[in-house]
C-alpha positions as CSV (number, residue, x, y, z in Angstrom):
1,X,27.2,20.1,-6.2
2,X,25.9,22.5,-3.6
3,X,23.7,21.2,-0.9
4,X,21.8,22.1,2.2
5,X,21.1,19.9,5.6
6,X,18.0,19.2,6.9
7,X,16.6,16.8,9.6
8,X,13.6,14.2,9.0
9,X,12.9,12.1,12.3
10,X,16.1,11.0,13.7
11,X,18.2,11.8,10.6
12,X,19.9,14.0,9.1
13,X,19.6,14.6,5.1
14,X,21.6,16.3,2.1
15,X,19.2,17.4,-0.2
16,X,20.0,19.6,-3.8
17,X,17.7,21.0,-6.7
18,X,19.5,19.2,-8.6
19,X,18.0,15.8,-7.1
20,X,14.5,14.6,-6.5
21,X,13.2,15.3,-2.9
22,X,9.6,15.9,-2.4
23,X,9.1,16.8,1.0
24,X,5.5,15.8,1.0
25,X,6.5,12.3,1.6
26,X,8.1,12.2,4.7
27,X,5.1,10.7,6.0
28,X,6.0,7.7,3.5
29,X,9.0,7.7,5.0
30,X,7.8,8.0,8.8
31,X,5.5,4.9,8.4
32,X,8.2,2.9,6.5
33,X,10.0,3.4,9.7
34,X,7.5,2.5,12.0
35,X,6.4,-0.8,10.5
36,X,10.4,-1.8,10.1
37,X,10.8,-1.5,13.2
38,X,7.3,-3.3,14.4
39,X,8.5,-6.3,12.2
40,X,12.3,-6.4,12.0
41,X,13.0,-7.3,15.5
42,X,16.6,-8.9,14.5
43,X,19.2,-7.5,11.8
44,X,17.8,-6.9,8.2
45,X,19.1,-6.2,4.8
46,X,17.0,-3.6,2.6
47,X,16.9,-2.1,-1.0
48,X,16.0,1.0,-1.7
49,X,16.0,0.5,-5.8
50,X,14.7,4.1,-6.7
51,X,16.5,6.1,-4.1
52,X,16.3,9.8,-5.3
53,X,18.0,11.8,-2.8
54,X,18.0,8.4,-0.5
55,X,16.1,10.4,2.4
56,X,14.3,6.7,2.8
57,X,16.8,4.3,2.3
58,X,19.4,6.5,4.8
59,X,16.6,7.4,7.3
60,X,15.8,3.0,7.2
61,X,19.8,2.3,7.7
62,X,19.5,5.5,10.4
63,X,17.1,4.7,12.5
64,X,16.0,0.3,12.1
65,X,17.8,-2.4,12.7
66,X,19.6,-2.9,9.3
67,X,22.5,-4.2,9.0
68,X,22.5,-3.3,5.1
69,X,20.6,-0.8,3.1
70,X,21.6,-0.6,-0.6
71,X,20.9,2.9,-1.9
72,X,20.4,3.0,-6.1
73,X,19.8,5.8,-7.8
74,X,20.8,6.1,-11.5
75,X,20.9,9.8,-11.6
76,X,24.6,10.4,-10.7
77,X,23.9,13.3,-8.9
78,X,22.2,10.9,-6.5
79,X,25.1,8.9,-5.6
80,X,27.0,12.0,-3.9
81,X,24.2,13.6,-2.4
82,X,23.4,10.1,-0.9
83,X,27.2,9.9,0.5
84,X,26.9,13.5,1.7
85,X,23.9,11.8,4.1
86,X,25.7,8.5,4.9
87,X,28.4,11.0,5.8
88,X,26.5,13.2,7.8
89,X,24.8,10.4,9.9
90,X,28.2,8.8,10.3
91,X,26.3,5.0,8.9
92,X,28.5,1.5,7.7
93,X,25.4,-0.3,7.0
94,X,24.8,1.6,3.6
95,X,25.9,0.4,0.3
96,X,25.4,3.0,-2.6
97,X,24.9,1.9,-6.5
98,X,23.8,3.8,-9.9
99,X,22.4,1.2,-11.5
100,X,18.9,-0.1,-13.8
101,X,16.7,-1.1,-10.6
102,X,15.2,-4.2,-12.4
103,X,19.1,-5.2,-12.9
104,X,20.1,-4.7,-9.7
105,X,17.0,-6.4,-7.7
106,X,17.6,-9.5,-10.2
107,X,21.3,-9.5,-9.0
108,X,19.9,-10.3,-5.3
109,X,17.6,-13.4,-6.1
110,X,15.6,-14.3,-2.9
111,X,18.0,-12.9,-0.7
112,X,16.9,-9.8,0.7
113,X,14.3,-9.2,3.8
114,X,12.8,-6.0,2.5
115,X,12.9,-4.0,-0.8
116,X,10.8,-0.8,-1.6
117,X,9.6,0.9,-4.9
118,X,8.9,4.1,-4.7
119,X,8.8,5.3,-8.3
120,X,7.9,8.4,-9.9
121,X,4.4,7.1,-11.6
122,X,3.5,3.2,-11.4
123,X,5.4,0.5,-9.1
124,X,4.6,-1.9,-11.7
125,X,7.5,-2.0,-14.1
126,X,9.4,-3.0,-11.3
127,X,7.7,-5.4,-9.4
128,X,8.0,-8.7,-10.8
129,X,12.2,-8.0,-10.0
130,X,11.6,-6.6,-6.5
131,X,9.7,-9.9,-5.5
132,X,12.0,-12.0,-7.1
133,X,14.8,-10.6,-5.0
134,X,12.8,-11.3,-2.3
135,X,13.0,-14.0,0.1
136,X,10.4,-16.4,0.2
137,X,9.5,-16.0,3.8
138,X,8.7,-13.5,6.1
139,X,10.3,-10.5,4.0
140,X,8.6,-7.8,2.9
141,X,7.7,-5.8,-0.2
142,X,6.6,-2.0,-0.2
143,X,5.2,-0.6,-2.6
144,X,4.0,3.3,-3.5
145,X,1.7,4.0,-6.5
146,X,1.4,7.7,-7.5
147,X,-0.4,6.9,-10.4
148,X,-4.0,7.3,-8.7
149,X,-5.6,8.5,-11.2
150,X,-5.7,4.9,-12.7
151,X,-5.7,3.1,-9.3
152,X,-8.6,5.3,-8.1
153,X,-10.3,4.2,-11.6
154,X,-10.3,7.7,-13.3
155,X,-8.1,6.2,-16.1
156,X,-9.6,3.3,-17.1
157,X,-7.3,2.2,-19.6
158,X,-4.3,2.6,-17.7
159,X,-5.5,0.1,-14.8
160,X,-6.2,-2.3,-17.0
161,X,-2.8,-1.6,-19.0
162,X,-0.5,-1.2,-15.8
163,X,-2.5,-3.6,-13.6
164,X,-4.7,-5.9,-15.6
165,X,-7.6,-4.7,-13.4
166,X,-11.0,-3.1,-14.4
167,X,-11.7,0.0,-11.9
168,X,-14.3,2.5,-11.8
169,X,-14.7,5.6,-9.4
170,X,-16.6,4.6,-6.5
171,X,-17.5,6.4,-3.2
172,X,-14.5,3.9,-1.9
173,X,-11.5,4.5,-5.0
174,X,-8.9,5.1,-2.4
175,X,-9.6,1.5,-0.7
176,X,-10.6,0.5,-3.8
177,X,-6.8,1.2,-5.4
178,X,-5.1,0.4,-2.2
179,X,-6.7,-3.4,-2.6
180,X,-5.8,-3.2,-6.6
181,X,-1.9,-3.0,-6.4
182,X,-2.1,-5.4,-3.5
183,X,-3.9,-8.1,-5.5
184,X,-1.1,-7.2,-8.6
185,X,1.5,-7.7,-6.3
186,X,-0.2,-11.2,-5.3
187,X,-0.3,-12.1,-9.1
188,X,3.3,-11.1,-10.0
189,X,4.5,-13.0,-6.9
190,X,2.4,-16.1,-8.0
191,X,4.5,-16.9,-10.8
192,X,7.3,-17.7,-8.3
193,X,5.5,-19.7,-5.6
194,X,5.7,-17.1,-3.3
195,X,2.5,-15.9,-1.3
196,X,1.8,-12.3,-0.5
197,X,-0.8,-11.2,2.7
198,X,-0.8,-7.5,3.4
199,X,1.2,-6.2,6.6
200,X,-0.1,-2.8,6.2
201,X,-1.6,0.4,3.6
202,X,-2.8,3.3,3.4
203,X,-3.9,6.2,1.1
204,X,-2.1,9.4,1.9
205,X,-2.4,12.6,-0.2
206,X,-1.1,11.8,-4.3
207,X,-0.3,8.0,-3.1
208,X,-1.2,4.7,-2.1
209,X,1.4,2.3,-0.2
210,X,1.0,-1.2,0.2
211,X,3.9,-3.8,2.3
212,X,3.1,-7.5,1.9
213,X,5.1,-10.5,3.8
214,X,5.8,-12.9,1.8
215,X,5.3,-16.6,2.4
216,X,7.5,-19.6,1.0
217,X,5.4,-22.5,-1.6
218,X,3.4,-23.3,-4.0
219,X,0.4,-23.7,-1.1
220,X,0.6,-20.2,-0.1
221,X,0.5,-18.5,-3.6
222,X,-2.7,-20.9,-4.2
223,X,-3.8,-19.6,-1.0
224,X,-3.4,-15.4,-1.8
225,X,-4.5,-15.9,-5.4
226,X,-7.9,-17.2,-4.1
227,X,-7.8,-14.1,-1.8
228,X,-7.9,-11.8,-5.2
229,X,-11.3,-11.5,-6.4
230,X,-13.8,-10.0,-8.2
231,X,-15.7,-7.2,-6.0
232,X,-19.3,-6.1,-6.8
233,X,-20.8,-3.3,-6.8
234,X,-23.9,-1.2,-7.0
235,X,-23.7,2.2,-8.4
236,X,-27.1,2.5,-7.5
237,X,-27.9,1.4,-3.9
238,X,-24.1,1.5,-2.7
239,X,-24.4,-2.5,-2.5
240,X,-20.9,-4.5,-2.6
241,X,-19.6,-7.5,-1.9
242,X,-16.9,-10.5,-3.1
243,X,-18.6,-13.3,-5.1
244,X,-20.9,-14.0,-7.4
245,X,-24.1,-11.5,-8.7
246,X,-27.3,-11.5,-6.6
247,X,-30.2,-9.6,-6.6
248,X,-30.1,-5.8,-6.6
249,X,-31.8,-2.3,-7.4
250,X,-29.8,-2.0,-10.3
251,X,-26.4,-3.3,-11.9
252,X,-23.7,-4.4,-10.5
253,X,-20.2,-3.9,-11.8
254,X,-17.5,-6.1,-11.7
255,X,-14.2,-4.4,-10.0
256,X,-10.8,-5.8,-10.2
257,X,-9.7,-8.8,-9.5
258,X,-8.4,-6.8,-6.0
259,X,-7.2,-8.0,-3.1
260,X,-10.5,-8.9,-0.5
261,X,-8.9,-10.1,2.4
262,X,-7.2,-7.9,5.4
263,X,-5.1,-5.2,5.0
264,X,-4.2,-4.6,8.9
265,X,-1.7,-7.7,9.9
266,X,0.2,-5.0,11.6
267,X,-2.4,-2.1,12.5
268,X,-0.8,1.5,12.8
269,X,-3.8,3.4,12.5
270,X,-5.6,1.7,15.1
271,X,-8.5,0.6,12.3
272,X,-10.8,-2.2,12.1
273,X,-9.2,-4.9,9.7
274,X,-12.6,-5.8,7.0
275,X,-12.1,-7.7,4.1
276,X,-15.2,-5.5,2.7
277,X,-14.5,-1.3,1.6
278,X,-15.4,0.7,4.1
279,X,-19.0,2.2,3.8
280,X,-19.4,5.9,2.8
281,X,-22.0,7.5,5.0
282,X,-22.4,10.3,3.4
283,X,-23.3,8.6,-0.4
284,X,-25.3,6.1,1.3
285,X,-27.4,8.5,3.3
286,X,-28.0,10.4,0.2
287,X,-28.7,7.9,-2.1
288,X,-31.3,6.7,0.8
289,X,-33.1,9.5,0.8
290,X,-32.1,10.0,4.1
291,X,-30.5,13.0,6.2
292,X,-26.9,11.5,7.9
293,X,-27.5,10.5,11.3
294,X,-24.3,11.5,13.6
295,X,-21.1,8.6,13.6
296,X,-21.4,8.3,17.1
297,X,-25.5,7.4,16.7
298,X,-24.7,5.0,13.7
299,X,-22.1,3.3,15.8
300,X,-24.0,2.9,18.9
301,X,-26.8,1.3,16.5
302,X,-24.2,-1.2,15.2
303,X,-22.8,-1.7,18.3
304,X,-26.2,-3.2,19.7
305,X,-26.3,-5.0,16.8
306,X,-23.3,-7.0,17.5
307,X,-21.1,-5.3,15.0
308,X,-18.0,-3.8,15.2
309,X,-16.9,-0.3,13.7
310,X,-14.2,2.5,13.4
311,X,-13.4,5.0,11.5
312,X,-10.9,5.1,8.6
313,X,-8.0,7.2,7.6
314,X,-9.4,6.7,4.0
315,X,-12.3,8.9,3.6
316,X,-13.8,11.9,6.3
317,X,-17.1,10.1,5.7
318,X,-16.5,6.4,5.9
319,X,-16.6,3.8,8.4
320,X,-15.6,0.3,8.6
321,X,-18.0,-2.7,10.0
322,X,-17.7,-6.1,9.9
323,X,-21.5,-6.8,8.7
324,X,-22.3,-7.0,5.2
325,X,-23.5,-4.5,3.0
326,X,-27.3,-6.1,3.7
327,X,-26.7,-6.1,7.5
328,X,-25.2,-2.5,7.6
329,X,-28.6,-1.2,6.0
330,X,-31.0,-3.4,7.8
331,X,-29.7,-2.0,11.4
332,X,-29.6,1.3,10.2
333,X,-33.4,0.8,9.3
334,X,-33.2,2.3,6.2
């Protein structure tokens, strides 16, 4: 099988035609990196279940602390073009296998300190196996999603199929799917006694990415299933909030159950961590009748009002606060 070299951070890759690569990624990759190495400060075993090409799995046994990274890929094309890499980075930390990834992840029952799914499509048909071959605490699970179209609640049917969630497309669907496979990961760990917070996501181009640390006991699953919730919202007046109905302008829909608490344990992008969805400026404004005032006015405003802000990697037009929906408008005067 022919092959050409190229280089992604500090490693070098094999890559063919005749295996997936999608270059548009590497910033998957990149941030994979960069939160293994934030929270892996010892040796760390990994799983790479749907390796592709294994540009992640190598670049994680390349350039982290692992001491093992098991590359699986059942195309067999995989499996060379993935020993041309180990090759070419001269690695003995990599293990490489051609197997079913739910078959392999249940052969390493809580035993491994980070496994990612990164699947063509939806990360939930393997989910309930990657957390099982978790370890109950302090490992971590990543997950990508590249089914957005249901996550971002254009595909109704397919949330609720995929993730047992109702969605609908807000001015916020990128949060709004981000939070959803969160809260699904949450549920599936549940079942084992194992609690899930978020370490980290993000929505970047066709995907969302979620890692979650898990946390040993029956305690802390109680304690991140009562952390999924409902979220209401207003179609109407751009209202949201966790909770029960209260008055309104019009009627609020019931979104999820998603994840509501924090999604920045480990903040790359320098964002404020809210357990609200960030607030679209741009809808609100309009739907106030309003013409946008500059960020830098509407942050000063907040600012004297005791609030914090920032900006978010999620949407050109949005920014995060920690008051509430009511608060938000009422210092805004509108």
């Amino acid at each position: 099988m022919t092959s050409e070299e190229i280089t992604e951070g500090k490693t070098r890759l094999a890559i063919s035609p005749k295996v997936f690569f999608n270059p548009l990624m590497e910033s998957n990759r990149s941030i994979t990196v960069q939160l293994l190495n934030s929270f892996f400060k010892k040796p760390f075993t990994a799983i790479d279940a749907l390796s592709g090409s294994g540009a992640k799995g190598v670049r994680i046994a390349n350039e982290t602390r692992a001491s093992l990274v098991i590359l699986n890929d059942m195309n067999p094309n995989s499996k060379k073009l993935m020993q041309k890499s180990v090759s070419l980075n001269k690695l003995k930390n990599t293990e490489i296998t051609s197997e079913d990834a739910n078959v392999l992840l249940s052969k390493h029952k809580f035993s491994t300190n980070f496994v990612d799914i990164d699947p063509f499509g939806s990360p939930a048909p393997f989910t309930d196996s990657a957390v099982r071959a978790l370890l109950p605490k302090d490992a971590v699970l990543g997950l990508t999603a590249t089914d957005t179209g249901a996550l971002a609640g254009s595909f109704k049917n397919a949330a609720r199929r995929r993730y047992g969630v109702r969605l609908e497309k807000t001015p916020f669907y990128n949060e709004l799917g981000v939070r959803a496979l969160a809260g699904f990961a949450v549920r599936e760990a549940g079942k084992y006694d194992t609690g899930l917070s978020v370490l980290f996501a993000h929505a970047t181009g066709h995907y969302y990415r979620v890692f979650l640390r898990t946390h040993r006991g029956k305690g802390a699953a109680d304690a991140a299933l009562k952390q999924v919730r409902l979220l209401l919202y207003c179609p109407k007046c751009g209202n949201m909030k966790y909770g029960r109905h209260d008055s309104c302008h019009g009627t609020m829909l019931s979104l999820g159950p998603v994840w509501s608490g924090k999604i920045y344990e480990l903040n790359l992008f320098d964002e404020l961590d809210t357990e609200l969805p960030f607030f679209d400026l741009h809808r609100l404004y309009q739907r106030w009748g309003k013409k946008p005032e500059k960020f830098v006015e509407i942050e000063k405003k907040l600012g004297n009002a005791g609030y914090k802000t920032s900006r978010t990697h999620f949407s050109r037009y949005g920014i995060r606060c920690d008051a509430s929906f009511k608060e938000f408008r009422k210092t805004l005067e509108v």
